[in-house]
C-alpha positions as CSV (number, residue, x, y, z in Angstrom):
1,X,1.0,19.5,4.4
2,X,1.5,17.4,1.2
3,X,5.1,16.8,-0.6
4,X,5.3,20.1,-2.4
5,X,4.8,22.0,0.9
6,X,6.6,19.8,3.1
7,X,9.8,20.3,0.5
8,X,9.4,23.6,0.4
9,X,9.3,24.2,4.1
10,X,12.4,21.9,4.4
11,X,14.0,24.0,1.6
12,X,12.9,27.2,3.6
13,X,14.3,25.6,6.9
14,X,17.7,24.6,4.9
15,X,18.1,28.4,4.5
16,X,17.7,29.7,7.9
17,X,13.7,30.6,7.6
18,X,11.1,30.2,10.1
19,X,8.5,28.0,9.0
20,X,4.7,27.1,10.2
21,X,2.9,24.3,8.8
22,X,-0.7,24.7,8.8
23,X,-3.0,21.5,8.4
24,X,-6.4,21.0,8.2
25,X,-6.6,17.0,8.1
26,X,-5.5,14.7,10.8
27,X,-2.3,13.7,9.2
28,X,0.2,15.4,6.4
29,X,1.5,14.3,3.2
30,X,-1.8,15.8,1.2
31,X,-2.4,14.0,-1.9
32,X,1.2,12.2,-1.8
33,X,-0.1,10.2,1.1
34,X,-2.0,8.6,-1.5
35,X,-0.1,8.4,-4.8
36,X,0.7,5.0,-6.3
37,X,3.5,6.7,-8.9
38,X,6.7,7.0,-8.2
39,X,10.1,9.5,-8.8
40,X,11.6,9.0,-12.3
41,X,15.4,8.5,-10.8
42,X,18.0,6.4,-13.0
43,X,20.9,6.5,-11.3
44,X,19.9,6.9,-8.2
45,X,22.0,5.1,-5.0
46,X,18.8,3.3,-4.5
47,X,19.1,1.5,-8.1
48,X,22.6,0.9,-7.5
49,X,22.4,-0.7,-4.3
50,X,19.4,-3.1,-5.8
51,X,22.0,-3.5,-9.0
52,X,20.0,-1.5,-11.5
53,X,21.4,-0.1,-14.4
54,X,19.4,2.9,-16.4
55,X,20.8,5.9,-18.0
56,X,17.6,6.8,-18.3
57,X,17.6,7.0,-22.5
58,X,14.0,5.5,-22.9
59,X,12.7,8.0,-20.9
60,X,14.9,11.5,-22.2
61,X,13.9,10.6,-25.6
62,X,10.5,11.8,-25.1
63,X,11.5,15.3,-24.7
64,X,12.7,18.4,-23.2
65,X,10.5,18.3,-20.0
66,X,10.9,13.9,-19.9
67,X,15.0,14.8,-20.0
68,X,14.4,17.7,-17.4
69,X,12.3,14.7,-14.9
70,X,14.3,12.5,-15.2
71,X,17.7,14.1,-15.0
72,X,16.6,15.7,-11.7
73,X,15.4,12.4,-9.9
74,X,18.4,11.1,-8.5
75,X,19.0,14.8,-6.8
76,X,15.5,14.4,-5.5
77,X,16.0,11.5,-3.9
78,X,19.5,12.1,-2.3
79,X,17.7,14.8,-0.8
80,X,14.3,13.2,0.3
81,X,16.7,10.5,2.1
82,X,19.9,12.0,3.4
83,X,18.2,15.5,3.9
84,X,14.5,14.5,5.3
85,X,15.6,10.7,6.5
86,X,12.5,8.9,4.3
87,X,15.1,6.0,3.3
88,X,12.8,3.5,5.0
89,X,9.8,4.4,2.9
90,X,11.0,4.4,-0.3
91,X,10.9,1.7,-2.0
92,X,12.0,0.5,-5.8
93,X,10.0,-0.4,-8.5
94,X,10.5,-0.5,-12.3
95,X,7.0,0.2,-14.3
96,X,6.4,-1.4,-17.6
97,X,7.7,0.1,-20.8
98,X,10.8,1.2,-18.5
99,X,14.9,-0.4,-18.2
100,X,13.2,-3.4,-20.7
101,X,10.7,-4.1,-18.1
């Protein structure tokens, strides 16, 4: 019941699959329920609508799998809020050492 499996159940779902969750806490979202990161996603509609520009080159320059993060965030967040409706919990932050923060 945590992000990975909810996505992927969602994904399944997309595709015409029947899906069962199976929890064994109280409440889903696993270990995501608790995470204080974020999604890497310059570019995103949520930067734009807060005014944020970042092409994201501070982060791509560390790598193959940085430039593979970060070029896939924006996707992941048009998904999580036109696809699963999580909009209202998302919220933005920049993090130090990123966009000149």
């Amino acid at each position: 019941g945590g992000l990975a499996g909810l996505s992927a159940a969602c994904e399944l779902l997309e595709r015409g699959r029947a899906v069962t969750i199976l929890e064994k806490e109280e409440n889903l979202g696993g270990n995501s329920s608790k995470a204080t990161d974020g999604i890497a996603a310059p570019g995103s509609a949520l930067q734009a609508a807060a005014g944020v520009k970042d092409d994201a080159a501070d982060l791509a320059k560390d790598g193959p799998a940085a430039k593979a993060l970060v070029s896939a965030g924006a996707k992941d967040i048009e998904w999580l809020t036109k696809i699963i409706g999580v909009d209202s919990e998302l919220a933005l932050r920049t993090t130090p050492g990123h966009g000149g923060v």
